[in-house]
N, C-alpha and C positions, 0 to 999 in steps of 0.2 A: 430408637428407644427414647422417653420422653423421661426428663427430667422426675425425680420425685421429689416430696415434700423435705423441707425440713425435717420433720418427723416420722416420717418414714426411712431420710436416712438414719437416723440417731434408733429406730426399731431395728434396722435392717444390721448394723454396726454392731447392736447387741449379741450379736450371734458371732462378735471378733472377740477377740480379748484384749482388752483395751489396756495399754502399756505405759508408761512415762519414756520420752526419748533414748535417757540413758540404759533402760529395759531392754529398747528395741535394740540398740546398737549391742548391748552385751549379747543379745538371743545372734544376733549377725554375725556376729565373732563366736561365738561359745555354744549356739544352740543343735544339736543333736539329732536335730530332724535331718531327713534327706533333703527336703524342700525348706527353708527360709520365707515365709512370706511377710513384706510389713507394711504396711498401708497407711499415709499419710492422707488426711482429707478433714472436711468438718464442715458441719449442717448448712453455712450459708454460702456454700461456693457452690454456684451454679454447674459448673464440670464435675463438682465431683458428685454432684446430685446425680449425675448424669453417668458418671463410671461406677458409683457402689452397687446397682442392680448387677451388674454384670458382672464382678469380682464376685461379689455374693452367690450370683448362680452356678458360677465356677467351683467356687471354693465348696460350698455345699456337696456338691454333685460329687464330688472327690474327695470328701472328708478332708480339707487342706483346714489347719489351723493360720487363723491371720491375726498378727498384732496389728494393734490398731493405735495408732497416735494421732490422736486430737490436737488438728495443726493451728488451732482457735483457744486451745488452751490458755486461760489465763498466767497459769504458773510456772510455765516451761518456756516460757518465750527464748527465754535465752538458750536453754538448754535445744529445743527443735532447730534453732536457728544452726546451733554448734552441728549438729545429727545430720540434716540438711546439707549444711556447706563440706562433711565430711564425706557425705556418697555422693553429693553434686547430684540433689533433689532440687530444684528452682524454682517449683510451683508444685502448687497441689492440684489435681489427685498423683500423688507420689505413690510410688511401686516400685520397691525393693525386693528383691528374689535371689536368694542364695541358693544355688546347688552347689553340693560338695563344695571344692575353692572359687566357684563362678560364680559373681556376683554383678546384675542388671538392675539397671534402673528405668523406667518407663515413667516418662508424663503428659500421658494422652489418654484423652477422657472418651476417643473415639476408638481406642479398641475394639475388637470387635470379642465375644465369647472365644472365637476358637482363638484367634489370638494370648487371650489372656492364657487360655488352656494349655498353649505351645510355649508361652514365657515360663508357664508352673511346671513344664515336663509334664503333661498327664494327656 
């Protein structure tokens, strides 16, 4: 699958719900859902141009909700960086996934759909 634009990721993103760090990490601890999803990435990194089609087709298809943290954010640097070193996220496209107490992390932009599919349980 061939990289998208810039602007296709930041359309494609729109369909996440876009969080601040400290957000993400309380929905990891605190959040309610069976499935946990949170998605670390942002428009000029080439991998992650490269992995949001296919999280997106994923998540879609399943109705999965994904927090979305903008790892290019100006105002959170500090804070992504803290969120980051805390689930031992090292690069972006970062992929966080809590079931029940099991929590994974993924950063490979070469996932494949069913992959992604077998990380969300679905």
């Amino acid at each position: 699958m061939n990289n998208v634009s810039p602007e296709q990721f930041l359309q494609l993103a729109e369909d996440f719900k876009e969080v601040t760090p400290s957000e993400a990490d309380r929905v990891l601890q605190e959040g309610d859902e069976k499935t946990v999803v949170v998605f670390f990435g942002r428009e000029t990194c080439p991998y992650c141009r490269k992995f949001i089609p296919k999280l997106h087709n994923v998540t879609q298809k399943h109705d999965i909700l994904v927090h979305f943290v903008h790892s290019g954010h100006p105002d959170y640097q500090e804070e992504i960086a803290q969120v980051r070193d805390k689930y031992d996220v090292p690069t972006v496209p970062g992929l966080i996934v809590r079931t029940g107490d099991n929590i994974a992390v993924r950063c490979d932009s070469s996932l494949s759909e069913e992959a992604i599919a077998t990380l969300l349980q679905v």
